[in-house]
C-alpha positions in Angstrom: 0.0 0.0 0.0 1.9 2.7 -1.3 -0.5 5.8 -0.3 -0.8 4.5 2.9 -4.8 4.7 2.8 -7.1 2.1 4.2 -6.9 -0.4 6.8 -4.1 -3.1 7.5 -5.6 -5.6 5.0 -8.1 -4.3 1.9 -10.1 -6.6 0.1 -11.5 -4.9 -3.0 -15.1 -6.3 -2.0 -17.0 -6.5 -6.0 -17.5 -5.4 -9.1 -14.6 -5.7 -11.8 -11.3 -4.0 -12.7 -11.7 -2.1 -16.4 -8.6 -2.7 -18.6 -8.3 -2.1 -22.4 -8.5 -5.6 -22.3 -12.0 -6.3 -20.9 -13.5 -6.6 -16.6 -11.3 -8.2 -14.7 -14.4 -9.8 -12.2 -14.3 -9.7 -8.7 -15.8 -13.2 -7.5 -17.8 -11.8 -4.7 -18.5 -15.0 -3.3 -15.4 -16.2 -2.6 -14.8 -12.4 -1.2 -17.2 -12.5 1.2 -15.4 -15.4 2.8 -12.4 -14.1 3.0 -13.6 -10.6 4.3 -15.5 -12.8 7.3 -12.0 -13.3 9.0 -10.5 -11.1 11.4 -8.3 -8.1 10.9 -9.5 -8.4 6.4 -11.6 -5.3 5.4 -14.0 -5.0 2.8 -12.5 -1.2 1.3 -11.9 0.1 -1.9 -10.3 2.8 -0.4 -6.5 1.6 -0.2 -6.7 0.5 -4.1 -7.6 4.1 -5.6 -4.1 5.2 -5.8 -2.5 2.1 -5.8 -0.7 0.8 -8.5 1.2 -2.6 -7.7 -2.3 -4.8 -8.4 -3.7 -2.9 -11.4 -0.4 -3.8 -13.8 -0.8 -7.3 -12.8 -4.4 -7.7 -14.3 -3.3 -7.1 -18.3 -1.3 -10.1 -17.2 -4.1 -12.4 -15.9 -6.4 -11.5 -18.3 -3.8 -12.0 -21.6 -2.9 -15.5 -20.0 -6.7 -16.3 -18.6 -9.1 -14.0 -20.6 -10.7 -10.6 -20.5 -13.4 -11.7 -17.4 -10.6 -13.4 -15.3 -12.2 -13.7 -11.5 -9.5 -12.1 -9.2 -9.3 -11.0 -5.8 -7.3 -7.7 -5.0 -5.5 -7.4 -1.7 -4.0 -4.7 -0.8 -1.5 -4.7 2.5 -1.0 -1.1 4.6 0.4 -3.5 7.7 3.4 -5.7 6.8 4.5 -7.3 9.6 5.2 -11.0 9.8 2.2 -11.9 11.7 0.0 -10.4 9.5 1.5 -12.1 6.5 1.3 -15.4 8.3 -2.6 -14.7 9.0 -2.7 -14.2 5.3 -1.2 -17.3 4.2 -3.5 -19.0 6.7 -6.8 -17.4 5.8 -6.0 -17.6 1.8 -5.1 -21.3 2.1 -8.4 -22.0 4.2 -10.6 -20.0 2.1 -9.6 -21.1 -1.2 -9.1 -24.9 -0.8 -11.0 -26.5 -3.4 -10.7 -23.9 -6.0 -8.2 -23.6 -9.0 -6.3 -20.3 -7.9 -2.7 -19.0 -8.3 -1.6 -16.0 -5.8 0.9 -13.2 -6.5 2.8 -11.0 -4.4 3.4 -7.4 -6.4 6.8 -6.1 -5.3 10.4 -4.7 -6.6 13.3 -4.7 -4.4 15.7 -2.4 -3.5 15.2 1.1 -4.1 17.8 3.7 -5.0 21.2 2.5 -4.4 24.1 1.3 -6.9 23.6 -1.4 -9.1 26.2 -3.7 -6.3 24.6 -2.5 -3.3 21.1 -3.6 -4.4 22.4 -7.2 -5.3 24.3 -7.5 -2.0 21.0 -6.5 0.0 18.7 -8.3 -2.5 20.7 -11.9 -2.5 19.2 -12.2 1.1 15.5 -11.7 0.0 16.2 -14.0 -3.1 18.0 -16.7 -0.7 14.6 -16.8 1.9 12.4 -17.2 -0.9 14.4 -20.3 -2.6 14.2 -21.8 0.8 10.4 -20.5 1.5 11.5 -19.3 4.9 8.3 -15.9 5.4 10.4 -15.4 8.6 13.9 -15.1 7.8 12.3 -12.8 4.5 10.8 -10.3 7.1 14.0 -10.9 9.4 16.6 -9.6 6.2 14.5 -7.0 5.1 14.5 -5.5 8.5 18.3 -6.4 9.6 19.4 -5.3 6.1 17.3 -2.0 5.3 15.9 -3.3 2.4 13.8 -1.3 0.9 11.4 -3.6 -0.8 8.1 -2.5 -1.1 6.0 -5.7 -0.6 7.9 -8.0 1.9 4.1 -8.6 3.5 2.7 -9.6 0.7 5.3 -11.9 -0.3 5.5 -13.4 2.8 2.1 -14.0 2.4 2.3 -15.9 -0.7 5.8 -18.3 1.1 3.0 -19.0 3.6 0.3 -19.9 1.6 2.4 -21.8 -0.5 4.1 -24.0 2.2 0.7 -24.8 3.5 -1.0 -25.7 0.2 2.3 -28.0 -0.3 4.8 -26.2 -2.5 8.1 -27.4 -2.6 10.7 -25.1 -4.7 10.5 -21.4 -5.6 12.5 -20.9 -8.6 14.1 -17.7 -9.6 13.2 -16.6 -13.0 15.2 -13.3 -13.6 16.5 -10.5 -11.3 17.4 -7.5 -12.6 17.5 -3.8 -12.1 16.7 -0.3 -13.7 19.9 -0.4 -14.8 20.4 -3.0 -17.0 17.7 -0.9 -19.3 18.9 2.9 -18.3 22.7 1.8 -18.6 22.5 4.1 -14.7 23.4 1.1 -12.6 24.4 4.1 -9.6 20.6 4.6 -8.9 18.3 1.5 -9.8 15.5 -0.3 -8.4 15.4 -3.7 -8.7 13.5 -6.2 -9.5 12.2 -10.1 -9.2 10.4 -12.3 -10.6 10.1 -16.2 -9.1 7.5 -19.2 -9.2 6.8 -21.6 -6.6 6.2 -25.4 -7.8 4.4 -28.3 -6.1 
């Protein structure tokens, strides 16, 4: 939650998400579950000005068509225990559907190309051994200035839980390998967890 609006956890409660593409559908049934726990919110507040779930649904609806049902999330509170509720309540609610989850997030913000990777290597290192604690532990020992350590502790949780076995690193980059600037980058990472 990059405005900093809304409550700890937002759950977009219905309607759809309008992209050149088509409605993205909000399956309210499935919301309303989820939005019966504790501490998740039904607000559409949080997700006005946010922009870390709304470039993800192009994605979902190229790969799964124009109506894809999805559920937008959107964290304010990142702590651990939050992020391990999360992963519980996701894995509870959604048993016995056919659902991926995704955690929206870059890594380090604003240092040399070097710098980042040193920092990053420990984020990338916890989510090859789907470890949600020692994630939130380096982020918070090392400064790092990721932007979605909650929700990507969320998704180790979850994942663990519904019986994953291996996250694989797909690419890891930075700003600079486009810009040719590697003083000032953000990075970025991309990974998949497998059964």
């Amino acid at each position: 939650n990059h405005s900093n609006i809304g409550p700890g956890i937002s759950v977009y409660p219905e309607g759809y998400w309008k992209t050149p593409l088509g409605a993205a559908v909000i399956p309210e049934e499935v919301v309303k579950k989820i939005i019966k726990e504790p501490h998740f919110r039904k607000d559409t507040s949080a997700h006005m000005q946010e922009h870390s779930i709304e470039v993800q649904v192009p994605f979902l609806q190229y790969l799964y068509g124009d109506d894809v049902p999805f559920i937008a999330i959107c964290l304010k509170d990142q702590s651990l225990s939050t992020s391990a509720r999360i992963g519980t309540v996701l894995t509870k609610v959604l048993a016995g559907y056919d659902y991926c989850l995704i955690a929206s997030t870059d890594l380090s913000h604003f240092e040399s190309q070097g710098a980042s990777f040193e920092k990053d290597r420990h984020v990338i290192e916890a989510i090859q051994t789907l470890n949600a604690t020692t994630l939130h532990d380096k982020v918070m020992n090392f400064q790092i200035s990721m932007c979605g350590p909650g929700p990507t502790a969320s998704v180790l949780t979850a994942g663990v839980a519904s019986g994953v076995k291996t996250a694989e690193i797909l690419k890891y980059s930075t700003s600079g390998d486009v810009t040719g600037d590697k003083n000032y980058v953000v990075a970025y990472l991309s990974a998949i967890l497998r059964k």
